[in-house]
Steps between C-alpha positions, in 0.01 A plus 500: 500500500437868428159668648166571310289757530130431465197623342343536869756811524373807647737717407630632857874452404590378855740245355668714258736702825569198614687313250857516539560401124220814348349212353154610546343822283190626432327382176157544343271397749719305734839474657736269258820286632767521281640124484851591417539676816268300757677278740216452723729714745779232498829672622326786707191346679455232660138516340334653194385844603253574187292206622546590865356854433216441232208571730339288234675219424599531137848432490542114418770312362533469118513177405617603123848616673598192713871574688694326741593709824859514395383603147305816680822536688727552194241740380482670818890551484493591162262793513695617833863467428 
């Protein structure tokens, strides 16, 4: 299941270093996730950083992009060949 990014956002862009997929970008008045590239950190931490970081507690699973962990892991592998 890829990571949201909520309205509660204040815009301090600690997650966006710390994705290891670039995943995370700056967007009108929040951070956004980019589904297609989040694997919750699958395949290079052991935990998702973005939701480590967020002093605020914004980043939250997204329910509307379900995924198995070996799913994440194909992605994972795809985006770093």
């Amino acid at each position: 299941m890829a990571f949201q990014i909520t309205e509660d956002c204040i815009s301090c862009g600690a997650c966006e270093s710390e994705c290891p997929n670039k995943a995370i970008s700056e967007g009108d008045t929040t951070y956004k996730i980019d589904p297609e590239k989040c694997t919750e950190c699958v395949g290079a931490y052991d935990t998702s950083k973005c939701a480590e970081v967020c002093p605020v507690e914004t980043c939250k699973l997204d329910p509307a992009h379900k995924e198995t962990k070996e799913q994440l892991m194909a992605k994972y592998k795809k985006l770093h060949p």
